[in-house]
C-alpha positions as CSV (number, residue, x, y, z in Angstrom):
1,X,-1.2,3.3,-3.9
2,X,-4.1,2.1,-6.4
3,X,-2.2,0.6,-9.0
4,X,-1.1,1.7,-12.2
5,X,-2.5,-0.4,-14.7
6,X,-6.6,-0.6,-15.1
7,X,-7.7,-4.1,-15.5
8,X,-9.1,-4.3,-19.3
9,X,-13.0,-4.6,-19.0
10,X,-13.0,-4.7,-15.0
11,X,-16.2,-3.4,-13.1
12,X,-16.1,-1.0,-10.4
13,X,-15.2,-3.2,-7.1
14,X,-15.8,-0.2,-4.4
15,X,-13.3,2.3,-4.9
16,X,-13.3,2.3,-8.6
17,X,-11.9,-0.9,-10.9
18,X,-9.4,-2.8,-10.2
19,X,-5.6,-2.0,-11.0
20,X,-2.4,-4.0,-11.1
21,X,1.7,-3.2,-11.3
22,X,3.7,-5.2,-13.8
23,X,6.0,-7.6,-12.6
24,X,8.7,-5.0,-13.3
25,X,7.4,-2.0,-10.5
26,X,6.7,-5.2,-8.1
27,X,10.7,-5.7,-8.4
28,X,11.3,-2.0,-7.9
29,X,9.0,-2.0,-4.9
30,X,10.9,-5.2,-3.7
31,X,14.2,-3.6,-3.7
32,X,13.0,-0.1,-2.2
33,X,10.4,-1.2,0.2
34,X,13.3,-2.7,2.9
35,X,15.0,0.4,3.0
36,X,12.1,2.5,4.2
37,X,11.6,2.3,7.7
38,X,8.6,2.9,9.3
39,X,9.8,5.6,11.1
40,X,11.0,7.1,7.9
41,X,7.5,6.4,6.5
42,X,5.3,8.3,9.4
43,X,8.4,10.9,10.0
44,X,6.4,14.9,10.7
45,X,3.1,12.8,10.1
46,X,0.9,12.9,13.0
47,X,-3.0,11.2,12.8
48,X,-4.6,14.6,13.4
49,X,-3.0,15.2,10.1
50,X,-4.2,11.8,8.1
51,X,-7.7,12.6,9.5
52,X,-8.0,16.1,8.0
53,X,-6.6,14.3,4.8
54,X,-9.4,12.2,4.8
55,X,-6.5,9.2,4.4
56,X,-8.2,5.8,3.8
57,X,-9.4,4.1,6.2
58,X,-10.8,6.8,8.7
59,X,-9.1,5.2,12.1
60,X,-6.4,8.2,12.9
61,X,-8.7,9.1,15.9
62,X,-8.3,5.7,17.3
63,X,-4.6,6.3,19.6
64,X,-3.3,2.7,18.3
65,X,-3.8,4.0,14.4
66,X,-0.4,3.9,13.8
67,X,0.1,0.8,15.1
68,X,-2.2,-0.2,12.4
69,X,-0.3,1.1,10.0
70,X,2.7,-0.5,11.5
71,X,1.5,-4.2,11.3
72,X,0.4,-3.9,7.2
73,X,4.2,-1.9,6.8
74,X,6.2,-4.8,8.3
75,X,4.0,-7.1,5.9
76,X,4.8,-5.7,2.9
77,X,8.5,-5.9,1.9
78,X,7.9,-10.0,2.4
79,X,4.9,-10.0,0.5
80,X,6.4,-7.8,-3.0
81,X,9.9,-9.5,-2.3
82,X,7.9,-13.3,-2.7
83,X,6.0,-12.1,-5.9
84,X,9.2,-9.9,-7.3
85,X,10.8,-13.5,-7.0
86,X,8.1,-15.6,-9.0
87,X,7.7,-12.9,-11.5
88,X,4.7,-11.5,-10.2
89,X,2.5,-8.7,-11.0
90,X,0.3,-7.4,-8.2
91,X,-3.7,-7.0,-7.9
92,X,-4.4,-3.7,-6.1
93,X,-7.5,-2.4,-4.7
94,X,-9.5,-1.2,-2.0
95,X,-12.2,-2.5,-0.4
C-alpha cells in the first residue's frame, strides 16, 4: 500500500516520506492485479467496516464510496502493466 522501499534522504510529504517498489514487485503486481476482481477485492467488506478501520480516505459514509474505490481499481492493472513493460519502478504516497 505505501511502498516498500524509503526514498534515501526524502522529507516527510504528508503521510510520512516517500516510498517506491522496484521494477521487479511492479511486474509481480502487473501479472496479479488482472486477476483480482473487484468484487473479489470488496468481498464480506462493507463501508461501515472501512470507517471503523479508519481506512484512508474517510468517504465510507458517502453511499457511492465504493464506487470510488471502483474507478481507482479499474485504473490500476493498466497503469502497473504500462510501467512493468518499460521497466518501471513505482513512486508511492499519500497525499
Amino acid at each position: 500500500m505505501h511502498g516498500e522501499q524509503l526514498i534515501p534522504g526524502a522529507d516527510d510529504w504528508g503521510y510520512g516520506p516517500p516510498c517506491y517498489l522496484t521494477p521487479e514487485r511492479v511486474r509481480i503486481a502487473a501479472e496479479s492485479l488482472p486477476s483480482t476482481s473487484f468484487e473479489t477485492l470488496v468481498q464480506g467488506v462493507t463501508p461501515e467496516e472501512l470507517s471503523q478501520a479508519d481506512v484512508y480516505p474517510q468517504i465510507w459514509s458517502d453511499l457511492s464510496a465504493l464506487d470510488y474505490v471502483r474507478h481507482h481499481h479499474e485504473s490500476l492493472s493498466p497503469f502497473f502493466a504500462a510501467a512493468a513493460e518499460e521497466g518501471d519502478a513505482v513512486l508511492v504516497w499519500l497525499d
